[in-house]
N, C-alpha and C positions, 0 to 999 in steps of 0.2 A: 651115618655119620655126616653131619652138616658142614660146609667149607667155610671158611670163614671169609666174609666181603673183603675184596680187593679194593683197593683205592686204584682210580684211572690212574694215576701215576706212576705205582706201582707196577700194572701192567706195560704200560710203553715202555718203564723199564726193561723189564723181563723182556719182551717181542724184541727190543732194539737191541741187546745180548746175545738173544737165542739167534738171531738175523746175524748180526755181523760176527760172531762164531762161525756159525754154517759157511756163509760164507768167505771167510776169513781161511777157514779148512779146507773150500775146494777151490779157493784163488792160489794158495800155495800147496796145495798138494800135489802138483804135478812135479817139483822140485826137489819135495821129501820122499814120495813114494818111491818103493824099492821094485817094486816089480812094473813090466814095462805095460800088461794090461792094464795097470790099477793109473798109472801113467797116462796112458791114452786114455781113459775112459774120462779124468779128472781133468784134463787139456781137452777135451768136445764138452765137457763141461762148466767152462770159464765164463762163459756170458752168465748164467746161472747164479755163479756167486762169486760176480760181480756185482749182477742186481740184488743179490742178497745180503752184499756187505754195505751196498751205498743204501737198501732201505732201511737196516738196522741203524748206522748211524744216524738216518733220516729220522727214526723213532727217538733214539737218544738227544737229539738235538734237541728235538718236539718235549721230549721228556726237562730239558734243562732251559728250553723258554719259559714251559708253562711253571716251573719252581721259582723262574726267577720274576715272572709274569704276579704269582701271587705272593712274593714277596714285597712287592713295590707297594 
């Protein structure tokens, strides 16, 4: 079964999503999580997704230059 071609747009999409998801989920999960290992595991995990939520947005940005780059 053959995939069908992506457009690069499409993907920065998609990566700047899946990116600031992830980490969107381990920057506040220390707040929502109910038990206190899942807690502490997710709090030594903050820098992580940190960088995960500021490269996602870094892609969506990237995503919403080059749309409006080739609109002009």
């Amino acid at each position: 079964m053959a995939r069908s071609p992506s457009s690069p747009l499409s993907d920065l999409w998609f990566k700047g999503v899946v990116c600031a998801l992830i980490g969107a989920v381990i920057v506040i999960g220390p707040w929502v999580a109910r038990s206190p290992s899942v807690r502490e595991l997710l709090a030594q995990a903050a820098v992580v997704g940190w960088f995960a939520l500021v490269l996602g947005l870094a892609f969506c940005g990237r995503a919403l230059w080059w749309q409006w780059q080739q609109r002009r």
